[in-house]
BADRENGU-644556 format. One record per residue (C-alpha): residue number from 1; x, y, z negated; residue in one letter. Coordinates in Angstrom, 1 decimal. Layout:
BEGIN
n,x,y,z,res
NUM,X,Y,Z,A
...
//
This chain:
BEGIN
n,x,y,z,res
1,7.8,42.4,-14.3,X
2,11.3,44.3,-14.4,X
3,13.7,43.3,-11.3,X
4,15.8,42.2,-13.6,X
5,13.9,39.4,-15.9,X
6,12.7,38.6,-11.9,X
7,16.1,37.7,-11.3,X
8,16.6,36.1,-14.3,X
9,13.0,34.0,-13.5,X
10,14.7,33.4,-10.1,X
11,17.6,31.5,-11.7,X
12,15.7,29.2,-13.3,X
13,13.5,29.0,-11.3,X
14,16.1,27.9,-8.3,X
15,17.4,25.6,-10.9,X
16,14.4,23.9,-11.4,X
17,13.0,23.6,-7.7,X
18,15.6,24.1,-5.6,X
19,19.3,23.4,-6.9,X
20,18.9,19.7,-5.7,X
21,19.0,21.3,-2.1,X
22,22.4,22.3,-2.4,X
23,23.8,19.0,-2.9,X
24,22.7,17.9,0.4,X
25,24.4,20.3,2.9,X
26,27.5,17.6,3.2,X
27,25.3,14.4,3.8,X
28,24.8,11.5,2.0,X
29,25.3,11.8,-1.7,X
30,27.0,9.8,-4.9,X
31,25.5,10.5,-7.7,X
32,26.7,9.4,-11.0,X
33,24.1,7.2,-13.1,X
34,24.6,9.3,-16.2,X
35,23.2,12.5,-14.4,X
36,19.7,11.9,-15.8,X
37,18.0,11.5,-19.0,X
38,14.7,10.4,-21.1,X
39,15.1,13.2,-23.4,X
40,12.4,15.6,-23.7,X
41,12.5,19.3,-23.5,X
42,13.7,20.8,-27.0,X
43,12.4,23.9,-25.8,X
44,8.8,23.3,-25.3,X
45,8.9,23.9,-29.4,X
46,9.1,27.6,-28.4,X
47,6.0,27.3,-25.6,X
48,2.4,27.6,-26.5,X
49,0.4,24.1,-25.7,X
50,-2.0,25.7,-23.6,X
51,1.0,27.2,-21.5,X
52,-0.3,27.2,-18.1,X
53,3.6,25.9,-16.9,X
54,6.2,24.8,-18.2,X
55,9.9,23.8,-15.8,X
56,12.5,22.1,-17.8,X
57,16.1,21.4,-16.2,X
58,17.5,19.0,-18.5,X
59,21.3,19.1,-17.3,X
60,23.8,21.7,-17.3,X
61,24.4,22.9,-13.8,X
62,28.0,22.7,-14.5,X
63,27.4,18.5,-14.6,X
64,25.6,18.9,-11.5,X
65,28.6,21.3,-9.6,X
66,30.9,18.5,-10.6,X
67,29.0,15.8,-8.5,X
68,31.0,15.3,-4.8,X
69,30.6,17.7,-1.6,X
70,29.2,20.2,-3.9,X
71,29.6,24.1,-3.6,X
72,27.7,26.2,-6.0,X
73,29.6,29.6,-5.3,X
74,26.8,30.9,-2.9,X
75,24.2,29.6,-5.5,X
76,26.0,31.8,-8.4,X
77,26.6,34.7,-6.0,X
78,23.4,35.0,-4.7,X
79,20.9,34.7,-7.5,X
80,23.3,36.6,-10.4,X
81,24.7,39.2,-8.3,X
82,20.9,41.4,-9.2,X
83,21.4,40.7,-12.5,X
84,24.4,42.0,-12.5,X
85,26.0,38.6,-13.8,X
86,28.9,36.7,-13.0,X
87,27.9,33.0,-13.9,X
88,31.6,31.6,-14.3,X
89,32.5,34.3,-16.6,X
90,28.8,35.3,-18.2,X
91,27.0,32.2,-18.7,X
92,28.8,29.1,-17.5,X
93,31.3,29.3,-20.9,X
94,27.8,29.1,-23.6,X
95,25.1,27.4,-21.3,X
96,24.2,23.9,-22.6,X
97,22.2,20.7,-20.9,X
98,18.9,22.7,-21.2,X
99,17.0,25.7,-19.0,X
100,13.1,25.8,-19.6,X
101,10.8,28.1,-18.0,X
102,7.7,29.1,-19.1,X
103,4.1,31.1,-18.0,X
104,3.2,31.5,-21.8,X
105,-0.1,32.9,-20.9,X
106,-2.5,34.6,-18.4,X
107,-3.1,37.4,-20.0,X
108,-1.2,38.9,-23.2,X
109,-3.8,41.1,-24.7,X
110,-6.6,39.0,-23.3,X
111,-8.1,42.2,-21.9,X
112,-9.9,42.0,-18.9,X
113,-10.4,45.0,-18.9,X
114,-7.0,46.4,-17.9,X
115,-5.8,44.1,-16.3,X
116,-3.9,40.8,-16.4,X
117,-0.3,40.5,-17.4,X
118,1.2,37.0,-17.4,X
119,3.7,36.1,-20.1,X
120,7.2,34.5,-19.3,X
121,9.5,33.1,-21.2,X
122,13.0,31.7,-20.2,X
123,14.8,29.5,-22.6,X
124,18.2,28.8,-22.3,X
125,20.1,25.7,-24.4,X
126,23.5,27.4,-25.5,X
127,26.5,25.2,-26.5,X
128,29.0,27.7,-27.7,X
129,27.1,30.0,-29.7,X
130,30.1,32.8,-30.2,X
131,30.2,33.4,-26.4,X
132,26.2,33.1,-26.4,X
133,26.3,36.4,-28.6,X
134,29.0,37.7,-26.7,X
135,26.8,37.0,-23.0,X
136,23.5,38.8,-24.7,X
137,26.2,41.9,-26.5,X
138,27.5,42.8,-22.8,X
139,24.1,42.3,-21.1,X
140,22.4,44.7,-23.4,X
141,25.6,47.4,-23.2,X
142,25.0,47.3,-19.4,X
143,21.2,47.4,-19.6,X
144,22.1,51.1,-22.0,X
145,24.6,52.4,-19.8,X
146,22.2,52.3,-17.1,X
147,19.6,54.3,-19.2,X
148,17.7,51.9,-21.0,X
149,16.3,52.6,-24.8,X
150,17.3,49.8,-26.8,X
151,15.1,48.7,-29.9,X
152,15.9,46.2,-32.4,X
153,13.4,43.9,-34.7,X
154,14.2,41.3,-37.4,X
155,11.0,38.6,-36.7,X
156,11.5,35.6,-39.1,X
157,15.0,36.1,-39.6,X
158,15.8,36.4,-35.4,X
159,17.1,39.3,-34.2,X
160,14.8,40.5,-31.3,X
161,15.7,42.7,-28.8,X
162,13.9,44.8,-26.1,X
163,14.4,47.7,-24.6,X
164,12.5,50.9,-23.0,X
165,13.3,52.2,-19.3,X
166,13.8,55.9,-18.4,X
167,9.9,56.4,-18.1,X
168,9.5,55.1,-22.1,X
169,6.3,53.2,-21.0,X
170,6.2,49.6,-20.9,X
171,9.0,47.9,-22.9,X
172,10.9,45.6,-20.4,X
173,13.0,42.6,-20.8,X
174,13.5,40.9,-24.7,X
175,16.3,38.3,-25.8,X
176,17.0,36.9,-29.1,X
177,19.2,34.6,-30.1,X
178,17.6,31.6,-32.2,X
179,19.4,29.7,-34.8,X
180,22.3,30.0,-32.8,X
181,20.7,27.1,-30.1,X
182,18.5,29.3,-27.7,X
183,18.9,32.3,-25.6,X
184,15.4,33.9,-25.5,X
185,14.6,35.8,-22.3,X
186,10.8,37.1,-22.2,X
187,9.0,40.3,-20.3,X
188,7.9,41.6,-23.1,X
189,8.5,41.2,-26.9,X
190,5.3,39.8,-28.1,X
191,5.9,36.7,-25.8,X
192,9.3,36.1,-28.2,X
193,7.6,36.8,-31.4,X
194,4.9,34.2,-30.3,X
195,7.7,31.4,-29.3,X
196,9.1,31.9,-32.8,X
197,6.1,31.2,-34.5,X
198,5.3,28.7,-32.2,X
199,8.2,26.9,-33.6,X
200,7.2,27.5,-37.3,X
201,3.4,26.3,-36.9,X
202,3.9,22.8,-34.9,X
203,0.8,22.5,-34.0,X
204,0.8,25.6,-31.9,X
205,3.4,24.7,-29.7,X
206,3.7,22.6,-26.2,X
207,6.3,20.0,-27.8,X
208,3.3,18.7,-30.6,X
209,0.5,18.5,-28.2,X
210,-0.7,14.8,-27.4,X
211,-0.8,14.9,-23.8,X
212,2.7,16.5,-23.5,X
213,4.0,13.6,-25.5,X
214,2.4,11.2,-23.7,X
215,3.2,12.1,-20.1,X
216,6.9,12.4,-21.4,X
217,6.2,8.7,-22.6,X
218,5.1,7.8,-18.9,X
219,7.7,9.1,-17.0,X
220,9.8,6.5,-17.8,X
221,12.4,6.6,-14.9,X
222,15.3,8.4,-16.0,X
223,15.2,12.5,-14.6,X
224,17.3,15.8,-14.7,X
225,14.1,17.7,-14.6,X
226,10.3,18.0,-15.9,X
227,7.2,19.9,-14.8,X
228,4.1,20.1,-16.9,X
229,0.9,22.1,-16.0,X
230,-2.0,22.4,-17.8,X
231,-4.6,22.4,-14.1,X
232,-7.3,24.8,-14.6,X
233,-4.8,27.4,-15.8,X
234,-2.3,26.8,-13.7,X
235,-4.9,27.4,-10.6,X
236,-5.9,30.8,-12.4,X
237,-2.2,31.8,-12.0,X
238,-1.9,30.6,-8.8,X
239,-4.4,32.9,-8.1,X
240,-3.1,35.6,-10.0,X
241,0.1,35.2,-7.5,X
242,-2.1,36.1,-4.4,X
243,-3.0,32.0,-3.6,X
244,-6.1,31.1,-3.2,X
245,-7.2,27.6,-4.9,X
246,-10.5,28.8,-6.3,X
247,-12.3,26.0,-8.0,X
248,-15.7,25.2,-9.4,X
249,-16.0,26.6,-12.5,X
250,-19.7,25.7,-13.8,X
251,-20.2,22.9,-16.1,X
252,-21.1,19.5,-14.8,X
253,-23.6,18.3,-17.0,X
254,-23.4,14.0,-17.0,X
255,-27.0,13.4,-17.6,X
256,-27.7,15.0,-14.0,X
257,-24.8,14.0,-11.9,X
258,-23.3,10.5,-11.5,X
259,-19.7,9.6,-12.9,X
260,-18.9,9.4,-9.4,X
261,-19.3,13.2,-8.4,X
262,-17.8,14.7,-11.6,X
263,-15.5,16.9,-11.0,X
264,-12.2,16.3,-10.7,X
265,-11.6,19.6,-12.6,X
266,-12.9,18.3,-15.6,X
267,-12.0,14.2,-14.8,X
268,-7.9,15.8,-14.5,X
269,-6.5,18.3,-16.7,X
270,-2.9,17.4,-17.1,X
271,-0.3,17.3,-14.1,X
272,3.4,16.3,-14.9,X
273,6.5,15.6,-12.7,X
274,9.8,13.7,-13.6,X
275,12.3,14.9,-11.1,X
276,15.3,13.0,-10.3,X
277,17.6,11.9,-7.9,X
278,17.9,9.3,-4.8,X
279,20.9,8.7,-2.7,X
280,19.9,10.4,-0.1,X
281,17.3,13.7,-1.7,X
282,15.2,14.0,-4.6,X
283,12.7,11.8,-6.4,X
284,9.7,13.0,-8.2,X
285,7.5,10.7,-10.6,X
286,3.9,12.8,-11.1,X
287,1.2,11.8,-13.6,X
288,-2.2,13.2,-13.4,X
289,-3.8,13.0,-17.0,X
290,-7.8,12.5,-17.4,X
291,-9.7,14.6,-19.7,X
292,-10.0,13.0,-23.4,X
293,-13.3,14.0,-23.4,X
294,-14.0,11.9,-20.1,X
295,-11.1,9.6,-19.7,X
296,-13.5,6.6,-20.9,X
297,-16.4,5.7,-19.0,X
298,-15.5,7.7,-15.9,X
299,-12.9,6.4,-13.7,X
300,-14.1,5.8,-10.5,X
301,-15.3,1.7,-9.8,X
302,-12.9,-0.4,-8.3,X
303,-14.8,-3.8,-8.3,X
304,-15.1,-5.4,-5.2,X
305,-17.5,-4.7,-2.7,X
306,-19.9,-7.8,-1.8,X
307,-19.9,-6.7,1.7,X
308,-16.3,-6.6,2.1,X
309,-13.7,-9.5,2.2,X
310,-11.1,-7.7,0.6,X
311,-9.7,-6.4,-2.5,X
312,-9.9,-2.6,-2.9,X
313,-6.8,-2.7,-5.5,X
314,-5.0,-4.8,-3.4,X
315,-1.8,-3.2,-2.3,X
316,-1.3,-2.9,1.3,X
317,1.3,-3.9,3.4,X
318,1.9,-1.5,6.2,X
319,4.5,-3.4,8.5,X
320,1.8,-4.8,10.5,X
321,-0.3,-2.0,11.1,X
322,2.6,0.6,11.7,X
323,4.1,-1.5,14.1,X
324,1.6,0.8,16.7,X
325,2.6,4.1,15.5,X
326,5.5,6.3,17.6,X
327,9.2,7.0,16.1,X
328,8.6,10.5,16.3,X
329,4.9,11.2,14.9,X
330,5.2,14.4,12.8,X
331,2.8,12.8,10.2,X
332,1.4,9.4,8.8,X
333,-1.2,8.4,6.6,X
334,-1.6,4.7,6.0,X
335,-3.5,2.7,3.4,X
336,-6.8,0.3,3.3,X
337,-10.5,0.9,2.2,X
338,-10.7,5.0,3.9,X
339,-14.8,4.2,3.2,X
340,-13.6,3.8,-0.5,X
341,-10.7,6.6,-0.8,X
342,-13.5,9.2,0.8,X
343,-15.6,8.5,-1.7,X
344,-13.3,8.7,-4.7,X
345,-12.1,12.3,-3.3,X
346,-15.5,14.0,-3.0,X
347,-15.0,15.1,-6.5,X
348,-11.2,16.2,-6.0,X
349,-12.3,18.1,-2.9,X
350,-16.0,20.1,-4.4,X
351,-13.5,20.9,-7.5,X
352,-10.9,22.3,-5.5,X
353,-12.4,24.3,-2.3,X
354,-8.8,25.0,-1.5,X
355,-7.8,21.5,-0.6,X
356,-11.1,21.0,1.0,X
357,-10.1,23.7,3.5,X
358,-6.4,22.2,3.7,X
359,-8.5,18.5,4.4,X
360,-10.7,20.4,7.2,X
361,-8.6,22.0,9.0,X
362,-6.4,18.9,9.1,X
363,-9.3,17.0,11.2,X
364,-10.6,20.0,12.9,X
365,-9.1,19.2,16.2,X
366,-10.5,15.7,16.3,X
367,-13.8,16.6,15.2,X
368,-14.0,19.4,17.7,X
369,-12.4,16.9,20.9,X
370,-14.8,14.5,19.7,X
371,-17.8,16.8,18.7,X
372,-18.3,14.5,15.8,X
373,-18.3,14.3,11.8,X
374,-15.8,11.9,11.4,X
375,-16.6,11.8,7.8,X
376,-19.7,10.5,8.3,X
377,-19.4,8.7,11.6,X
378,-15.9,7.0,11.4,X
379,-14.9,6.8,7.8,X
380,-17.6,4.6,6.3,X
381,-16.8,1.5,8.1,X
382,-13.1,1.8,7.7,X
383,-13.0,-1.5,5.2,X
384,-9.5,-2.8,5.9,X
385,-6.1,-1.6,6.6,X
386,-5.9,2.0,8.6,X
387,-3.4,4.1,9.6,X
388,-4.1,7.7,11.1,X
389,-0.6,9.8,12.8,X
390,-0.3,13.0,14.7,X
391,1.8,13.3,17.8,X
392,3.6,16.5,18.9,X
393,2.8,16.8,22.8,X
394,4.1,18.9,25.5,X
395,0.2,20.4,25.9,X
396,-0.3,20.2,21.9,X
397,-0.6,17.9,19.1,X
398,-2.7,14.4,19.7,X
399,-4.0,12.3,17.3,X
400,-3.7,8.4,16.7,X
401,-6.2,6.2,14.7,X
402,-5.5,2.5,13.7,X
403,-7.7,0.7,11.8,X
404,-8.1,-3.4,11.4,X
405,-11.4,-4.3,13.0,X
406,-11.7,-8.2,11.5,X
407,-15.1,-6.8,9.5,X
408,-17.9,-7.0,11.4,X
409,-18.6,-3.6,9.9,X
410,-16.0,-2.0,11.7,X
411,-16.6,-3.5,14.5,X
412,-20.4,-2.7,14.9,X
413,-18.9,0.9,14.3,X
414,-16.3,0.8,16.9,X
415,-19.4,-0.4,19.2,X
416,-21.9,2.7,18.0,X
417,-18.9,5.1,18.9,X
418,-19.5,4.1,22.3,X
419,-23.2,4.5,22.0,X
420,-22.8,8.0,20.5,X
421,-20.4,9.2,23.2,X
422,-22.9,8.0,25.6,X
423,-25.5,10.5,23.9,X
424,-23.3,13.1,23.9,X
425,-23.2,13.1,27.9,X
426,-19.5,11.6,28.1,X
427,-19.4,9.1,30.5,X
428,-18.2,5.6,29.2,X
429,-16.0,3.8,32.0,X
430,-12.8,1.0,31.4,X
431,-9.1,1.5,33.2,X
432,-6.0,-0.1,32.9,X
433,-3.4,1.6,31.2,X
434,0.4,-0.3,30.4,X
435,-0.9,-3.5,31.8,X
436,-3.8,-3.4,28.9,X
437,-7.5,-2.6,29.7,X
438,-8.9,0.8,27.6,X
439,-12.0,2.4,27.4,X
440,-12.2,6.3,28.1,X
441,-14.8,8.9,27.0,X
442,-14.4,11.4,30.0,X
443,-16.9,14.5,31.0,X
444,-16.8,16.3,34.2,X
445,-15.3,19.5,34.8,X
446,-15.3,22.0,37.9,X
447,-11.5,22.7,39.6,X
448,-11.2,26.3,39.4,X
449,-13.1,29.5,38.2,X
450,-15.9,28.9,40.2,X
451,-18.3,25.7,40.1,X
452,-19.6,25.8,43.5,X
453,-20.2,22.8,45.7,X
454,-16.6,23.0,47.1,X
455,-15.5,22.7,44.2,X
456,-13.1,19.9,42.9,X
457,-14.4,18.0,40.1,X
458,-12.0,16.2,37.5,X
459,-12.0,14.2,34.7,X
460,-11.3,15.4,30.7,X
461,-10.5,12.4,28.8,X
462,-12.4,13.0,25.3,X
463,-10.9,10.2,23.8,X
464,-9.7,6.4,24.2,X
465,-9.7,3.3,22.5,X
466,-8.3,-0.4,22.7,X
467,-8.1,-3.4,20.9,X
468,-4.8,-5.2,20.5,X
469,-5.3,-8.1,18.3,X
470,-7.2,-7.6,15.5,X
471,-6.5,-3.9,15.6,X
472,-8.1,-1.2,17.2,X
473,-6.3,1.8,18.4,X
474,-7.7,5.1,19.2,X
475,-6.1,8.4,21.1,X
476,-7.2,12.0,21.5,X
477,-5.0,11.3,25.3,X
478,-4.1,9.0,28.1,X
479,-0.7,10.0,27.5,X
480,-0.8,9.5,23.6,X
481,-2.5,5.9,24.3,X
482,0.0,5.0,26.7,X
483,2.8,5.8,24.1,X
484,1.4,4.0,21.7,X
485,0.8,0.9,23.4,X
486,4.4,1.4,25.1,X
487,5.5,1.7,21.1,X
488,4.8,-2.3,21.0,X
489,8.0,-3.2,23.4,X
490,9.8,-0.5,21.9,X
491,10.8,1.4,18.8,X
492,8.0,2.1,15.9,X
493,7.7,4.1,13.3,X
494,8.3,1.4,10.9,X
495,11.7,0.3,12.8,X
496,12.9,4.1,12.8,X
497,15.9,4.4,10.5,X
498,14.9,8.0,9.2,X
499,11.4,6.4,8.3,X
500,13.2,3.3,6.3,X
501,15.3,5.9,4.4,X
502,12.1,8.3,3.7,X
503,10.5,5.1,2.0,X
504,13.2,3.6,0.7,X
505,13.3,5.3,-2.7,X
506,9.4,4.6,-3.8,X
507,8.1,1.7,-5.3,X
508,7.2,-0.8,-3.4,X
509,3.6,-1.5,-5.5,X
510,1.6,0.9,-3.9,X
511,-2.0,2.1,-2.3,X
512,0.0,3.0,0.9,X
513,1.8,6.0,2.2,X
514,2.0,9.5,3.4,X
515,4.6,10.3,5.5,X
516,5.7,13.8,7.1,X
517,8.7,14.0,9.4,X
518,9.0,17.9,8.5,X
519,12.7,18.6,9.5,X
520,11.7,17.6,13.9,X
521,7.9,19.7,13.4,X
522,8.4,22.7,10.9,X
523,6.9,25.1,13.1,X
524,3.9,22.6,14.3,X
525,2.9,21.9,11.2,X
526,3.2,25.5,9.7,X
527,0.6,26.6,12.8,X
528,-1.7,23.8,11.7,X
529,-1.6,24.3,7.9,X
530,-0.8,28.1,6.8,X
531,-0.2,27.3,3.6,X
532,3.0,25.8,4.0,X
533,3.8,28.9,5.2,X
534,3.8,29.9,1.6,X
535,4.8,27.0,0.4,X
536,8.5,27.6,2.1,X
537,8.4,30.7,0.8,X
538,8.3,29.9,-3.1,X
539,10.8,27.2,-2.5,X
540,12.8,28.4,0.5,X
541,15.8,26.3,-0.9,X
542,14.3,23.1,-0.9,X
543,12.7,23.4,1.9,X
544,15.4,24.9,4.0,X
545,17.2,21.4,3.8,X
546,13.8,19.2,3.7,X
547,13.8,16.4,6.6,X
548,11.1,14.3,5.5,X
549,8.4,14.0,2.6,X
550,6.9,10.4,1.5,X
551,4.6,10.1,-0.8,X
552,2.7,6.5,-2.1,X
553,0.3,6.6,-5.2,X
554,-1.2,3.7,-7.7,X
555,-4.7,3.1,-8.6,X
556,-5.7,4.8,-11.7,X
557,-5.5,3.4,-15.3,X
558,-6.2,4.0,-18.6,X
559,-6.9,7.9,-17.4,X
560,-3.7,8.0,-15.4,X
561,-3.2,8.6,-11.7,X
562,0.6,7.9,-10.7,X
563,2.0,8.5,-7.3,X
564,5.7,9.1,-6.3,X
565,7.2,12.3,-3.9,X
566,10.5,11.3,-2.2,X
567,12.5,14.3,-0.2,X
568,15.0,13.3,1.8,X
569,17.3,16.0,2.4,X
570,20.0,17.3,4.6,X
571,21.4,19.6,6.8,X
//
């Protein structure tokens, strides 16, 4: 790709993802009602339906630069000044309510053989279409006068143009102008002449296909933005982009395997995202769309258990149980039924090995204090409400487990903990700890380098648990336990006013919540999980102004999994 259709890629790209970060560096926004829409992408006409992504920004970023406490001249400066483009004078005067980016394709001459070249095509809404002609007359006069070979083609009646660098290889960058609407930017001509006869053969396009319609159908709160990815391609150019989310590829035959284990590769193929706004950061509505082929027949069961005394679809209420979890914990999972919700992921995680590994390393430093499988030895008798948080300590990150111990289940779990800390050679012993009584797993350790008779012995603490009410709590620390239980006479997480305003924008139905407080625990959480590493790379501007990330999902219906993504953002 030329470094300057990279820069273009990078405008809409910043437009798409990142623009809303702006708007926060001043504090607490306004924003205007009329700001989003329901409208779907005109664009998409010119995408191919098995596009791997497709980003629509479905405002004009002038709207958006009108908005209070909002400066954009960085923004322009910084993105345009590669291109060598001046936004106010180049593109501000024809750009209408419409920028769509596109990954047409993998690979454009479906060669393996030499390689893979991705297709892109940007696809800019133009208002005034005099000026429009005008913006691509002086960008192709400045793309010649720095020694580029320019080459004209009619195509359907749409004057295509592309051009040749000093080296006469590889053609690079083509525009064309269509029926005076569109602005056509691609990285190589045939990704043009495809979009027009994308738009002459319906059923080709992105805009005609049946899922696209109906996710646009079920994002019905009103956006300035929508993402659509088709998931098995969109992993294969994830991976084409150096990240690794390899996935099972080999069929899952449903004679052999249970609805219950198949994949969730072939169970989801359809991701799409509604982006809009909150008062305080951005709101995204996401859709995961099953498979035609297996969307009847093969949503997981949610009938109620005979051995539990509780609803699985019933929608939890996490006052109660939050009530034990610190201000400041860096992150916070909360919801009812973990037995139920392990179960239903085993497909999402063998489909994805990448999220496995983002899943394991997440409990890796429980499992290892606690030299246990806590898949297999904790999860299956959470039945009830449950809450699991990460504390940021001094000496390292602790962990804190909640979980409602009113089923007899849990409780003969809680009990067999004991037993198999026993086996392990911890010793088992009770202590007071802020006026409560706990029970400690400790093992015996040697003061010093050498363990000689002299030596001083001392205590580890493995782990600790109490029960307060009909909750039991459990801590990697002393320390952490103490906080927790000092968390009752002072401020929780679910009193703590960034928390309220983290929440505050999702629905209230819900399955429960994830919370992260990212702004306070950036670089704790980027040594736990590397991939956010990479993650703050691709979106540097949304996530240079990120302070927290909620996120609360639905049940599944009718071969649809909702959840919402609030971002609170701020300087």
């Amino acid at each position: 790709m030329t470094s300057r259709l990279r820069s273009l890629l990078i405008v809409a790209a910043a437009l798409l993802l990142g623009l809303g970060s702006w708007f926060a560096l001043q504090g607490p926004w306004s924003w205007p009602g009329s700001l989003g829409t329901d409208r779907p992408p005109t664009a998409a006409a010119f995408i191919p339906r098995q596009s791997p992504l497709a980003l629509s920004l479905l405002v004009s970023p002038g709207r958006l630069a009108k908005l209070p406490q909002i400066d954009l001249a960085n923004f322009e400066e910084g993105l345009l000044d590669s291109a060598h483009l001046d936004y106010k004078r180049d593109v501000q005067p024809w750009l209408g309510d419409e920028v769509t980016l596109a990954v047409t394709t993998l690979d454009l001459d479906r060669d393996p053989s030499n390689g893979q070249q991705p297709g892109y095509l940007l696809a800019l809404a133009a208002k005034n279409p005099t000026r429009a002609r005008e913006f691509l007359q002086i960008y192709w006069q400045q793309r010649a006068a720095d020694g580029t070979d320019l080459h004209y083609q009619q195509v359907s009646g749409v004057k295509l143009i592309y051009g040749h660098g000093a080296d006469g290889d590889r053609p690079t960058v083509a525009t064309a102008l269509v029926g005076d609407r569109y602005i056509l930017f691609a990285n190589t001509p045939k990704v043009i002449r495809d979009a027009v006869n994308n738009v002459q053969v319906p059923e080709l396009n992105l805009a005609s296909a049946t899922d696209y319609q109906r996710s646009l159908k079920l994002l019905t709160r009103s956006r300035f933005g929508v993402a659509y990815a088709n998931l098995d391609a969109l992993g294969d150019w994830l991976e084409q982009q150096g990240l690794a989310v390899s996935r099972v590829s080999q069929p899952v035959s449903t004679e052999s395997v249970s609805t219950e284990s198949v994949s969730t590769q072939s169970r989801y193929n359809t991701l799409a995202l509604g982006l809009g706004v909150a008062r305080r950061g951005l709101l995204a509505d996401t859709l995961l769309l099953s498979n035609p082929a297996l969307a009847s027949g093969t949503e997981p069961s949610t009938a109620l258990d005979p051995d539990q005394g509780t609803d699985p679809n019933q929608a939890t209420d996490p006052e109660q149980i939050l009530r034990y979890l610190p201000s400041d914990s860096i992150a916070v999972a909360s919801s009812a039924h973990l037995d139920q919700l392990w179960q239903k992921t085993q497909p999402l995680l063998a489909a994805y090995p990448a999220l496995n590994t983002l899943v394991d390393r997440s409990l890796d430093q429980l499992q290892h204090q606690w030299q246990i499988d806590i898949t297999q030895t904790i999860f299956p008798w959470v039945t009830g409400e449950y809450a699991i948080a990460q504390l940021n300590r001094p000496k390292g990150v602790d962990w804190i487990f909640v979980v409602d111990r009113t089923d007899p289940k849990t409780a003969a779990g809680i009990e067999n903990l004991d037993t198999l800390a026993r086996s392990q050679g911890y010793s088992i012993g009770s202590l007071t700890l802020a006026d409560r009584s706990v029970t400690a797993w400790t093992s015996l350790k040697p003061e010093g380098d050498q363990a000689s008779a002299a030596s001083a012995i001392r205590a580890l603490v493995r782990g600790v648990h109490a029960q307060v009410e009909h909750y039991e709590l459990f801590a990697t620390s002393l320390d952490a336990m103490e906080q927790v239980l000092q968390t009752l006479q002072g401020q929780s997480l679910v009193q703590s006013r960034r928390f309220q305003q983290a929440l505050a924008p999702l629905p209230t139905d819900h399955q429960g919540y994830l919370y992260v407080n990212w702004r306070d625990n950036k670089v704790v959480l980027e040594q736990k999980l590397p991939l956010l590493q990479v993650l703050e790379l691709t979106a540097q501007p949304l996530v240079r102004t990120l302070k927290t990330l909620s996120v609360t999902g639905s049940e599944p219906e009718a071969g649809v999994q909702r959840a919402a993504i609030a971002l609170q953002l701020g300087r």
